[in-house]
N, CA, C and O atoms as a DFTB+ gen file, in Angstrom:
512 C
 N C O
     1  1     -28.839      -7.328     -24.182
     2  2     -27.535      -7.931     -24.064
     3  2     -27.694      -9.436     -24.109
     4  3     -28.596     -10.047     -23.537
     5  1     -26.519     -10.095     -25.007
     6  2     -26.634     -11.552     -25.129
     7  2     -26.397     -12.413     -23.745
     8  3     -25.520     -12.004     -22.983
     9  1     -27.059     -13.454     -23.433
    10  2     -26.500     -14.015     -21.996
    11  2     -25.370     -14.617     -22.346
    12  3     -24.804     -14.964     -21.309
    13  1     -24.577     -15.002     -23.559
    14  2     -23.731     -15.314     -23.528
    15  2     -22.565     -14.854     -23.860
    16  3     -21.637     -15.500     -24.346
    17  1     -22.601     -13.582     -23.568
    18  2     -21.878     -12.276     -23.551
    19  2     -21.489     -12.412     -22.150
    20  3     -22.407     -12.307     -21.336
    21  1     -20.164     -12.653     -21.650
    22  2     -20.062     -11.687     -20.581
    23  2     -19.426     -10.451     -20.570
    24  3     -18.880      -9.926     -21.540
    25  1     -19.533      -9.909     -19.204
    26  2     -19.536      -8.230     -19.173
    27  2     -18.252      -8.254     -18.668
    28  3     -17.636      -9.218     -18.214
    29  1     -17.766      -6.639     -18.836
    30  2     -16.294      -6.071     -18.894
    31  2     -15.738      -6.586     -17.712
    32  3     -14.509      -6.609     -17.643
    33  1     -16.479      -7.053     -16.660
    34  2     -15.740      -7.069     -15.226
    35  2     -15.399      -8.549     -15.308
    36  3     -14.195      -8.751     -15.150
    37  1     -16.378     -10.006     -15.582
    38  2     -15.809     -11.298     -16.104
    39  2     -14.583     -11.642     -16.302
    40  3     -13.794     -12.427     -15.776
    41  1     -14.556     -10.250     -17.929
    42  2     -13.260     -10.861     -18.127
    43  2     -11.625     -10.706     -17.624
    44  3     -10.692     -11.223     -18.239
    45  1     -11.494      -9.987     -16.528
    46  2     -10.654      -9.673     -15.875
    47  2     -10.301     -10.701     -14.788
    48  3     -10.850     -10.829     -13.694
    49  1      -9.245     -11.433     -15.315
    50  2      -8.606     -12.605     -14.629
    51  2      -7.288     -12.314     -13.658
    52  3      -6.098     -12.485     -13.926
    53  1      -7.965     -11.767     -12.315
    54  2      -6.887     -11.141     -11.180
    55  2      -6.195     -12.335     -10.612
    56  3      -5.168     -12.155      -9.958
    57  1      -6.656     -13.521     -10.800
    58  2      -5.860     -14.577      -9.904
    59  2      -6.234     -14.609      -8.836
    60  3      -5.538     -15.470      -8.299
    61  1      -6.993     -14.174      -8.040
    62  2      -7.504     -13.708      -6.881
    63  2      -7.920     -14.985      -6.146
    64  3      -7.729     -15.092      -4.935
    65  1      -8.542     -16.043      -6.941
    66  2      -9.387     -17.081      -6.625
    67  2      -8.231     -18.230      -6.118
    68  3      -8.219     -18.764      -5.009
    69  1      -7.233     -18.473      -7.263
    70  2      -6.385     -19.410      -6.784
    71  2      -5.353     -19.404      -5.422
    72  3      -4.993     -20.134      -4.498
    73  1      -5.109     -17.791      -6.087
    74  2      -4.229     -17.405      -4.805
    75  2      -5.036     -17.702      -3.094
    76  3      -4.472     -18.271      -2.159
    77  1      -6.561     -17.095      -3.071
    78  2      -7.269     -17.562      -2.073
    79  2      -7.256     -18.847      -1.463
    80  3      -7.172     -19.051      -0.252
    81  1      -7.365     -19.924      -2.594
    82  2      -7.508     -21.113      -2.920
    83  2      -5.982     -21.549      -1.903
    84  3      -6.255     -21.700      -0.713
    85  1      -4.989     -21.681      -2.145
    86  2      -3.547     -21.518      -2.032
    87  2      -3.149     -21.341      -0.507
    88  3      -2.577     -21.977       0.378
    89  1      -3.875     -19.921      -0.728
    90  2      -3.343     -19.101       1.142
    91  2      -4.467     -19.941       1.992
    92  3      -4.211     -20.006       3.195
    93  1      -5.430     -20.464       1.651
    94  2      -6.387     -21.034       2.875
    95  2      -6.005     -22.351       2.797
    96  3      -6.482     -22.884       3.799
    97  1      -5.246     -23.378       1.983
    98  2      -4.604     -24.579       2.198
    99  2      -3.224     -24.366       3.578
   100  3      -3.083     -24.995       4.627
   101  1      -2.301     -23.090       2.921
   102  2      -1.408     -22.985       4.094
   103  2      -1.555     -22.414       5.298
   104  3      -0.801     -22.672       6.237
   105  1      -2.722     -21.436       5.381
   106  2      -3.440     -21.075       6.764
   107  2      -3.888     -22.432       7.907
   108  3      -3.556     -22.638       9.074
   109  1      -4.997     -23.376       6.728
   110  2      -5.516     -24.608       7.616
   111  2      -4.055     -25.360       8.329
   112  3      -3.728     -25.671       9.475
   113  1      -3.298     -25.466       6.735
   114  2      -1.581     -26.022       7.355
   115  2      -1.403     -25.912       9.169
   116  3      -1.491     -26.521      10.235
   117  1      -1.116     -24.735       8.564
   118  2      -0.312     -23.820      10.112
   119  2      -0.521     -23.770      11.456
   120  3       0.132     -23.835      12.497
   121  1      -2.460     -23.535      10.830
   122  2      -3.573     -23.899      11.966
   123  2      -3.711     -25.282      12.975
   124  3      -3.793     -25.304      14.203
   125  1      -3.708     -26.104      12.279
   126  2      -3.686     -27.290      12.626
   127  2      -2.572     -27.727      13.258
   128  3      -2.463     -28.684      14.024
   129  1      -1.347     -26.584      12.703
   130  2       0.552     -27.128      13.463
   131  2       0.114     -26.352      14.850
   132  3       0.401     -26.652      16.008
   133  1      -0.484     -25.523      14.472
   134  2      -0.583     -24.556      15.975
   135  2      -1.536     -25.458      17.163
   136  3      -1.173     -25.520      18.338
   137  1      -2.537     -25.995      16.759
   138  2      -3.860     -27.012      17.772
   139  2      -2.820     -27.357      18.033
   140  3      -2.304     -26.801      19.002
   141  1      -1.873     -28.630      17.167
   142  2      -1.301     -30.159      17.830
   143  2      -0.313     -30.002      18.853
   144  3      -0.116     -30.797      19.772
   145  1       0.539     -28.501      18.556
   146  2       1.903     -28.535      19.476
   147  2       1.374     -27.397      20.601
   148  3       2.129     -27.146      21.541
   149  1       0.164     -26.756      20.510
   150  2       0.328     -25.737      21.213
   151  2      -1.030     -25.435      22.167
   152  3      -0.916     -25.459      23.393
   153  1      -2.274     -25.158      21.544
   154  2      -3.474     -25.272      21.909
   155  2      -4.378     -24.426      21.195
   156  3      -3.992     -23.748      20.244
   157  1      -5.465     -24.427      21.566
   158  2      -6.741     -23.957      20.531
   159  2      -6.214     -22.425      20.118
   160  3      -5.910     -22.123      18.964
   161  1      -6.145     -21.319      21.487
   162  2      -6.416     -20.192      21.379
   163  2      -5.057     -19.736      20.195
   164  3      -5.063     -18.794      19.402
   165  1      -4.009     -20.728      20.416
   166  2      -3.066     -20.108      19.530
   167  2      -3.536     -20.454      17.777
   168  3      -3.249     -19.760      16.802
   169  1      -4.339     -21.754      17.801
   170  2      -4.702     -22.269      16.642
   171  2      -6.013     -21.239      15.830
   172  3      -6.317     -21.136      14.642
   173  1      -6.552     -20.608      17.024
   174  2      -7.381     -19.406      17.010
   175  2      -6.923     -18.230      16.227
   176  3      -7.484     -17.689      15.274
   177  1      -5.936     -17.973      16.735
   178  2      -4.847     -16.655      16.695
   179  2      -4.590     -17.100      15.338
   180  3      -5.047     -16.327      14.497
   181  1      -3.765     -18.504      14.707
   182  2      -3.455     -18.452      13.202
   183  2      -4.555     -18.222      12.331
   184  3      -4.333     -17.668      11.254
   185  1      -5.755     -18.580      12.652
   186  2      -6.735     -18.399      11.882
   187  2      -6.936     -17.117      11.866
   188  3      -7.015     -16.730      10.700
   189  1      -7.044     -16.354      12.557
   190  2      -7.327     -14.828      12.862
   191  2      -6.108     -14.210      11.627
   192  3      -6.327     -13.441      10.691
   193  1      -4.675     -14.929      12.076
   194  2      -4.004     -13.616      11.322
   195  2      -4.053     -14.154       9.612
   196  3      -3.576     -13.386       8.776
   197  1      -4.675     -15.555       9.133
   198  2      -4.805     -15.774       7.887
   199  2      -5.733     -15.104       7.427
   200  3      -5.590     -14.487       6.371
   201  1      -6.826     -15.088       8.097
   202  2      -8.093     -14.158       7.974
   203  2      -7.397     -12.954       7.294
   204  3      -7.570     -12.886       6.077
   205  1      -6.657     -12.017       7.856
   206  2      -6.485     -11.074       7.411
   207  2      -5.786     -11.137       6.354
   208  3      -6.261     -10.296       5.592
   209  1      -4.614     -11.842       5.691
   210  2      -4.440     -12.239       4.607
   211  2      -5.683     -12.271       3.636
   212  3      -6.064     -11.372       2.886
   213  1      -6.199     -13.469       3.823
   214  2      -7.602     -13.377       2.795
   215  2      -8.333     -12.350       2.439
   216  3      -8.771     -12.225       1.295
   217  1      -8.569     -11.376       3.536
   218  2      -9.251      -9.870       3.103
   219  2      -8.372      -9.273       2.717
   220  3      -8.738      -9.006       1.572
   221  1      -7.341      -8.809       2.859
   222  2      -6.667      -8.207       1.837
   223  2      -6.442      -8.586       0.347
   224  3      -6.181      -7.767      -0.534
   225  1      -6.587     -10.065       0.153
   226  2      -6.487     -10.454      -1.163
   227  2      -7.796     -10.120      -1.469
   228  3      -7.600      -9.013      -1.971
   229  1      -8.930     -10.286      -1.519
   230  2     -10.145      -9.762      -1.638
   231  2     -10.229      -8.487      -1.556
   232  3     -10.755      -7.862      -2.477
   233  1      -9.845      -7.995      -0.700
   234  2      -9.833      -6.433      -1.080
   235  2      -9.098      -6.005      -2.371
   236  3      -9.815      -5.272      -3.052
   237  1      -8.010      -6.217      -2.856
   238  2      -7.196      -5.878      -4.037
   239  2      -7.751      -6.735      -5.229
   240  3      -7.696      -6.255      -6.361
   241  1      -8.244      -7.892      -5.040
   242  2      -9.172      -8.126      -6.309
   243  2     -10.286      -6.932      -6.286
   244  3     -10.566      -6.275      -7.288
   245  1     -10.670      -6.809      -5.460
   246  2     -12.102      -5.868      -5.764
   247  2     -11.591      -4.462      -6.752
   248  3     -11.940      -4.102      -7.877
   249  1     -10.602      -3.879      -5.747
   250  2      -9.701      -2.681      -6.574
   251  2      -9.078      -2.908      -7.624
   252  3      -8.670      -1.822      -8.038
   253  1      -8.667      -4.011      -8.528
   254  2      -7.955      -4.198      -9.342
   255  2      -9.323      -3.826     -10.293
   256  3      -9.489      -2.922     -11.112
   257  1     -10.301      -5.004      -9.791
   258  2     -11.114      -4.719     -11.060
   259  2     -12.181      -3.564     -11.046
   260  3     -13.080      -3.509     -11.885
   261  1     -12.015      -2.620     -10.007
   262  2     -13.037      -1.671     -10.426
   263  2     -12.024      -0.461     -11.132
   264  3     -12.368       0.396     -11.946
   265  1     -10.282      -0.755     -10.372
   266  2      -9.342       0.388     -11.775
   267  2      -9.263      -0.374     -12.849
   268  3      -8.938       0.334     -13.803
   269  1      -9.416      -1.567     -13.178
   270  2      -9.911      -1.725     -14.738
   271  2     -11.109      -1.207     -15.584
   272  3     -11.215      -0.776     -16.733
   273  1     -11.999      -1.433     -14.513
   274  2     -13.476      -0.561     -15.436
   275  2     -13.061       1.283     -15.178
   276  3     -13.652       2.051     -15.938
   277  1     -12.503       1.641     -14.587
   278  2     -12.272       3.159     -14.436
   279  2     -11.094       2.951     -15.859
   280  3     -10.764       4.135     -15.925
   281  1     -10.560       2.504     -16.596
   282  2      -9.115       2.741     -17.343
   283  2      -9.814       2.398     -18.490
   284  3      -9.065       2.381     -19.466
   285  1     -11.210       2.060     -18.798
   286  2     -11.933       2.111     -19.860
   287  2     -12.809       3.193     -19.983
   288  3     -13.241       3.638     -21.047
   289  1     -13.147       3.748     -18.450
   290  2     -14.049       4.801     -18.867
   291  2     -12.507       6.411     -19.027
   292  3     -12.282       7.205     -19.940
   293  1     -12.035       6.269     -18.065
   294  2     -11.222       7.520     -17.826
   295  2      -9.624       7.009     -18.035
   296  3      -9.107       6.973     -16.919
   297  1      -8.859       6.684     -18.870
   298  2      -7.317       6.406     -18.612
   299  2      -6.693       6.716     -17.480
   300  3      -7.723       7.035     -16.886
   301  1      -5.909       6.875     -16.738
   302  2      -5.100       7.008     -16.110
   303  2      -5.075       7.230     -14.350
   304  3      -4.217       7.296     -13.470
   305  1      -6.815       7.305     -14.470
   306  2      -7.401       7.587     -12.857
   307  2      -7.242       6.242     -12.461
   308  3      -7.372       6.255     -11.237
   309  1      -7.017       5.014     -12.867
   310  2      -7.153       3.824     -12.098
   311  2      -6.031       3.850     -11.170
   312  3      -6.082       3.164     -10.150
   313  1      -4.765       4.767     -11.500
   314  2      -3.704       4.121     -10.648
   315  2      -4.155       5.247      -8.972
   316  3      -3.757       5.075      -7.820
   317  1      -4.873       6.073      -9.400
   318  2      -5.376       6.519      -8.281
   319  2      -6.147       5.265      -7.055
   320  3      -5.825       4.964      -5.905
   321  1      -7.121       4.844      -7.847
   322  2      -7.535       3.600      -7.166
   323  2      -6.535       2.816      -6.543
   324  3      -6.307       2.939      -5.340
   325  1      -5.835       1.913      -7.363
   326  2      -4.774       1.454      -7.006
   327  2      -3.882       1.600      -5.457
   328  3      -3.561       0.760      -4.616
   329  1      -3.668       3.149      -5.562
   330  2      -2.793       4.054      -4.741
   331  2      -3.562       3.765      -3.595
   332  3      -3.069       3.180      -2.631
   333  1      -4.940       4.199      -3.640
   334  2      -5.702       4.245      -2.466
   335  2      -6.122       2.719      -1.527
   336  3      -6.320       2.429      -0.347
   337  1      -6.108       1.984      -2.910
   338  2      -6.158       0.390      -2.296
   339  2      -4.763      -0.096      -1.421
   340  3      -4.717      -0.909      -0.498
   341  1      -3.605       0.716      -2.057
   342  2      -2.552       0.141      -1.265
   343  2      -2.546       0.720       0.509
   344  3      -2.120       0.185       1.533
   345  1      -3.064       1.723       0.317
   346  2      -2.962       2.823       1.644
   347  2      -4.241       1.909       2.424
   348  3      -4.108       1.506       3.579
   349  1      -5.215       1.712       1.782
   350  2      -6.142       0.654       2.792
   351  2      -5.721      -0.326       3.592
   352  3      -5.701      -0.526       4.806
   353  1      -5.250      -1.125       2.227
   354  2      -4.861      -2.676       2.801
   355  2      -3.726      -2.347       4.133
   356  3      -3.769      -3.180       5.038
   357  1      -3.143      -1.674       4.231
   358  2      -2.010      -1.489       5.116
   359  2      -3.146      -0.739       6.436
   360  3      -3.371      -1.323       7.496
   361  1      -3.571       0.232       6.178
   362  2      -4.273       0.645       7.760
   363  2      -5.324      -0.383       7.735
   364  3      -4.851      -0.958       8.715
   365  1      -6.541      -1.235       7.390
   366  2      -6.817      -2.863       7.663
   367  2      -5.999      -3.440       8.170
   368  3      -6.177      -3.627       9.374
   369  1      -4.763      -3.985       7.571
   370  2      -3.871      -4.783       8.284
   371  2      -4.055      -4.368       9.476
   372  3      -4.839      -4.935      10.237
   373  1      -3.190      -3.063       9.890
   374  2      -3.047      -2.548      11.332
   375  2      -3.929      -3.063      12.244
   376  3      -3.871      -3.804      13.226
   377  1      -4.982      -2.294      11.474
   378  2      -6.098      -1.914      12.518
   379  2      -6.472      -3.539      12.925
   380  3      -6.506      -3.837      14.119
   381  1      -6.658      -4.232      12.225
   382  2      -6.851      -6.334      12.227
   383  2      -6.061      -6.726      13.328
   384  3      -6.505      -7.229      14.361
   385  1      -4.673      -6.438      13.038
   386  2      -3.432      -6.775      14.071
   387  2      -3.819      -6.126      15.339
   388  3      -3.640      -6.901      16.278
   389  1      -4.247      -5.077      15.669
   390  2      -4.307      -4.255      16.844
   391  2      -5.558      -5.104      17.603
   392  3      -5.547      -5.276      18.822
   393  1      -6.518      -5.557      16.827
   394  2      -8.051      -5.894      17.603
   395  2      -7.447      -7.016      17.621
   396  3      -7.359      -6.987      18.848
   397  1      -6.966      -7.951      17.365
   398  2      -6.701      -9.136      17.631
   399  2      -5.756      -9.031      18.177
   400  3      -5.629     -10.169      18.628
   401  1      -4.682      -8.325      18.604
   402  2      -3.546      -8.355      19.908
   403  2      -4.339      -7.850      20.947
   404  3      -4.409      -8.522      21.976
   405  1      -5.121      -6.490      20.847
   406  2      -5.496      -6.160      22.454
   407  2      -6.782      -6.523      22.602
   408  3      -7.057      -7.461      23.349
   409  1      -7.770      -5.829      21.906
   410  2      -8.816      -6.426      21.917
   411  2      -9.470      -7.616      21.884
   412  3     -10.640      -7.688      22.260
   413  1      -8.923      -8.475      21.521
   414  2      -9.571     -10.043      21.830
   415  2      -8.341     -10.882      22.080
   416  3      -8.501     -12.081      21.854
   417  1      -7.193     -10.519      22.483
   418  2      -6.360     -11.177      23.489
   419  2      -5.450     -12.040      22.838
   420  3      -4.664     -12.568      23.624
   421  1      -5.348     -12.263      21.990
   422  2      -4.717     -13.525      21.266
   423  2      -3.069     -13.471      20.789
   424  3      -2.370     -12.477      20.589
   425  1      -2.835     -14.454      20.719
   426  2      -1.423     -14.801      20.702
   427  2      -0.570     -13.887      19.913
   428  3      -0.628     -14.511      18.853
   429  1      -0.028     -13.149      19.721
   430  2       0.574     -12.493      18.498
   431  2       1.482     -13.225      17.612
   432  3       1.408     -13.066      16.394
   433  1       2.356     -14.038      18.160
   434  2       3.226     -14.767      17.151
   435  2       2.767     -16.083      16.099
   436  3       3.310     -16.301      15.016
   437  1       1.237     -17.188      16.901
   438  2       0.780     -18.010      15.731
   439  2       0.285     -17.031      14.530
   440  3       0.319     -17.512      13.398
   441  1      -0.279     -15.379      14.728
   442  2      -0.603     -14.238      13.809
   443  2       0.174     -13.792      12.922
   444  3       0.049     -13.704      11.700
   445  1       0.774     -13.590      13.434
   446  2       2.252     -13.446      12.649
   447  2       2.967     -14.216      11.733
   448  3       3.540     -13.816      10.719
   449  1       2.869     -15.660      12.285
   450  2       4.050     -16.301      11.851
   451  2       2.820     -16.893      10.452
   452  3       3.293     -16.924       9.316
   453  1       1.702     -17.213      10.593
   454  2       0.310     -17.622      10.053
   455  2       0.184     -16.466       8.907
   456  3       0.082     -16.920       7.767
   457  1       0.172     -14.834       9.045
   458  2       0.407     -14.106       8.013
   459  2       1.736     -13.982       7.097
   460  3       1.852     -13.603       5.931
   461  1       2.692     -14.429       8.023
   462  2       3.913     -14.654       6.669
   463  2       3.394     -15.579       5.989
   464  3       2.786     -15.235       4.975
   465  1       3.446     -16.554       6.220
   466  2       3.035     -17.923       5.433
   467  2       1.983     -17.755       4.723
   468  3       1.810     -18.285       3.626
   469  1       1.162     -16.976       5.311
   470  2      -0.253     -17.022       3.935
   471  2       0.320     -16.348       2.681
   472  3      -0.126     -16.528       1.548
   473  1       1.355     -15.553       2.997
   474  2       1.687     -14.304       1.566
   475  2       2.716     -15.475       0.930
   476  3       2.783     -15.139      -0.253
   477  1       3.327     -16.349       1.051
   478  2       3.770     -17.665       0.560
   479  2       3.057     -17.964      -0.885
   480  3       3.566     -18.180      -1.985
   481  1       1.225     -17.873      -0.333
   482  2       0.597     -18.158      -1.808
   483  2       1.357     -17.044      -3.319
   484  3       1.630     -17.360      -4.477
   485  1       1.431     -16.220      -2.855
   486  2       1.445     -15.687      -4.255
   487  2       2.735     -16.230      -4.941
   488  3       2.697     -16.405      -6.159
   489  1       3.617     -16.446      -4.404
   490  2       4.970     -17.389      -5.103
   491  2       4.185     -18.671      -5.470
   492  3       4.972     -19.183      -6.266
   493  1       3.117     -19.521      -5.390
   494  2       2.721     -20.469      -5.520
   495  2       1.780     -20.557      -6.656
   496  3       1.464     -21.670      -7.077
   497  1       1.041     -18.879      -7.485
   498  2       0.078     -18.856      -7.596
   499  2       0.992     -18.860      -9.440
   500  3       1.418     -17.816      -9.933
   501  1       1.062     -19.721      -9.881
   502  2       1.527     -20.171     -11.106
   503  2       0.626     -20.408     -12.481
   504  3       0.199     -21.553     -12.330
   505  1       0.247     -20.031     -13.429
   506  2      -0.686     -20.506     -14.297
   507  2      -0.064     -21.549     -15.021
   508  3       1.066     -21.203     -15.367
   509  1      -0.424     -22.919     -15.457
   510  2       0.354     -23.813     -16.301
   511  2      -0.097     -23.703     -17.511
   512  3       0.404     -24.367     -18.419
């Protein structure tokens, strides 16, 4: 294989990067609104619930592009993938939200209010 060949997975441009790019500018945002007016643990807590934003975008890049290499080998099984990526990302979420409300104590609303705002990126995530 040529090295200047790249391979089937390369060329699959999910957006994944900018959008990341995007949601961790308005996470730090939020983060930093949360330290100045409020205190660490809540500034803690926004970071925590952007966190989970970010893995979910990472998680659905990963699934996007492995039901692209499945829709070259097999047609139509990718939306299976798909299906199953959506059913993840949602019990992750949960399960994220739950350890960080009871299990490590933290604020629920800088989490909250820090995961709306991260999903903000994808209205932002524009190609020019």
């Amino acid at each position: 294989m040529d090295q200047n060949e790249p391979t089937g997975l390369s060329l699959i441009d999910t957006g994944a990067q900018r959008i990341l790019a995007i949601q961790a500018v308005l996470i730090s945002i939020v983060a930093w609104g949360f330290y100045f007016y409020q205190n660490q643990l809540a500034a803690q807590a926004a970071l925590y619930g952007g966190c989970i934003v970010l893995f979910n975008v990472w998680m659905m890049d990963r699934r996007v592009r492995i039901a692209a290499k499945i829709a070259t080998i097999s047609p139509g099984k990718e939306v299976q993938v798909l299906y199953f990526a959506a059913i993840q990302r949602f019990v992750f979420t949960l399960a994220l939200f739950i350890v960080g409300m009871r299990g490590l104590d933290l604020p629920p609303v800088p989490m909250l209010i820090t995961f709306a705002v991260a999903q903000l990126g994808y209205f932002f995530n524009k190609k020019a």
